[in-house]
KOLVEX-740407 format. One record per residue (C-alpha): x, y, z; residue in three letters. Coordinates in steps of 0.25 Angstrom, whole numbers, plus 5000, padded with zeros to 4 digits. Last residue first. Layout:
<recs>
XYZAla;...
</recs>
This chain:
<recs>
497250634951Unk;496550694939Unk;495150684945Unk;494750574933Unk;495950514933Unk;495750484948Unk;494350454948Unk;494650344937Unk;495750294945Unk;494650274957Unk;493850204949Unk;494950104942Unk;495450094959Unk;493850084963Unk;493749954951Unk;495049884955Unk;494549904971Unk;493249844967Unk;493749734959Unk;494849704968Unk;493749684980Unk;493149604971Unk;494149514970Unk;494349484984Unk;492949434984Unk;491949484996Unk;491649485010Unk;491949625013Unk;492949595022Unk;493649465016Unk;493649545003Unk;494249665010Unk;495349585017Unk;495449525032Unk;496449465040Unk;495949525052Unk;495049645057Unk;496249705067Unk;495749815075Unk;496449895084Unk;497449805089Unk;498549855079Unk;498549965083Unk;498649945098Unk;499249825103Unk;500049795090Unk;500349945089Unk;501149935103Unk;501849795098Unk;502049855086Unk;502849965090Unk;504349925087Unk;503849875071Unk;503050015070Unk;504250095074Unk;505150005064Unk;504050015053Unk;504050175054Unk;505550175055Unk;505650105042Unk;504450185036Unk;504950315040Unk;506350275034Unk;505750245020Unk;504850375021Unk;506150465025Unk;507050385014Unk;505750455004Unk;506750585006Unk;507650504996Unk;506950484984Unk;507750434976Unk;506950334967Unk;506950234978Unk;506750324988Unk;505550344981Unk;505250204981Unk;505350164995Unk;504450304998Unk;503350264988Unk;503150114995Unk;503150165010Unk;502150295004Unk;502850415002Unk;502450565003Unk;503250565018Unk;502350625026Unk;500850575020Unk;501550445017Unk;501950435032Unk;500450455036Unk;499850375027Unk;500750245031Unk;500650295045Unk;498950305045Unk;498650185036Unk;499650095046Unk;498950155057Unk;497650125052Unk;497950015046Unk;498649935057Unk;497649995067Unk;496349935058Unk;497149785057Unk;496649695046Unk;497449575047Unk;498549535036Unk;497849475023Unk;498649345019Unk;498349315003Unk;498949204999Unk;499649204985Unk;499849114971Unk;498349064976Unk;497849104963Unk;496849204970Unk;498049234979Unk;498649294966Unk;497549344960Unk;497249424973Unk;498849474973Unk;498649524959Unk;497249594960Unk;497549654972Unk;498949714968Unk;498649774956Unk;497349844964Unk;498449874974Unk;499449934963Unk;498350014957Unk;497850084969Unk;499350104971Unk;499650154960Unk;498250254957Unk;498450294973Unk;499950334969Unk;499450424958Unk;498250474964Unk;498950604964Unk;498150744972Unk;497650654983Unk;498550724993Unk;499250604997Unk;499350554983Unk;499950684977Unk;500850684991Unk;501450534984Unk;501150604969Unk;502150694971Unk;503250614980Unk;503450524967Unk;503450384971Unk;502150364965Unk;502750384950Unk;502050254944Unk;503550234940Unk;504150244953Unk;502850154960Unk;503050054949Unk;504450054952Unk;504250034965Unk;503349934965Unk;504149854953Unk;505449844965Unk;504249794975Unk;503949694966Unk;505049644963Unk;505549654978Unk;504349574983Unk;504549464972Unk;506049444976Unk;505649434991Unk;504449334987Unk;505649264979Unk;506449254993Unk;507649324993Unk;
</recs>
């Protein structure tokens, strides 16, 4: 194994464990999050992609990385939005949730892992079919927000740090 390989299983082993010890897994706060009842996922993952901004900006900043945007495509996200919401909405799990209730146990959540697999294959057989139609909706290029609205990277971090800092505020405040 490659040392990108190694890295990408460290860190997907200390992912999961955050995700058991942050109690996301639990089917509970999954259908809490869906019904807006438990912002107990949102607060993680609203804090893992705030994490996650920071660290990988400061590493293209240092040029350790290169940043590589893949094209911004309104079918691929609109269908891709609608399925991955979709299959959360019946199986309680999210892609990252499911691996990781199965592996606390969690057996039903094979029926998520499977969906994905067989999801994925379908996909894989008809992309010639969504590549001429989906996926020709709309494609904006290899843009990101800054590029968008014209502005520095780092103040879209600042803005999204400071509505996450709000929005947990709101959050405590409201009990959720």
């Amino acid at each position: 194994m490659s040392i990108d390989q190694w890295l990408g299983l460290v860190t997907g082993i200390v992912f999961g464990f955050l995700l058991q010890k942050g109690r996301v897994l639990r089917f509970d706060k999954q259908i809490g999050a869906l019904l807006f009842q438990d912002m107990t996922i949102f607060k993680f993952m609203l804090s893992a992609v705030l994490v996650g901004m920071v660290g990988i900006l400061l590493l293209s900043d240092l040029g350790i990385i290169t940043l590589s945007h893949k094209p911004m495509n309104l079918g691929a996200v609109v269908l891709g939005g609608a399925l991955f919401g979709g299959g959360w909405a019946i199986m309680g799990f999210c892609p990252g949730t499911s691996i990781g209730a199965l592996g606390e146990g969690r057996w039903h959540a094979i029926f998520a892992v499977v969906g994905m697999i067989v999801g994925a294959a379908v996909y894989a057989e008809l992309f010639p079919f969504f590549k001429a139609t989906v996926l020709a909706w709309q494609d904006f290029g290899k843009i990101g927000l800054p590029e968008a609205l014209g502005v520095s990277q780092w103040l879209i971090v600042l803005l999204f740090g400071g509505g996450v800092i709000a929005l947990f505020r709101w959050f405590e405040k409201k009990g959720l």
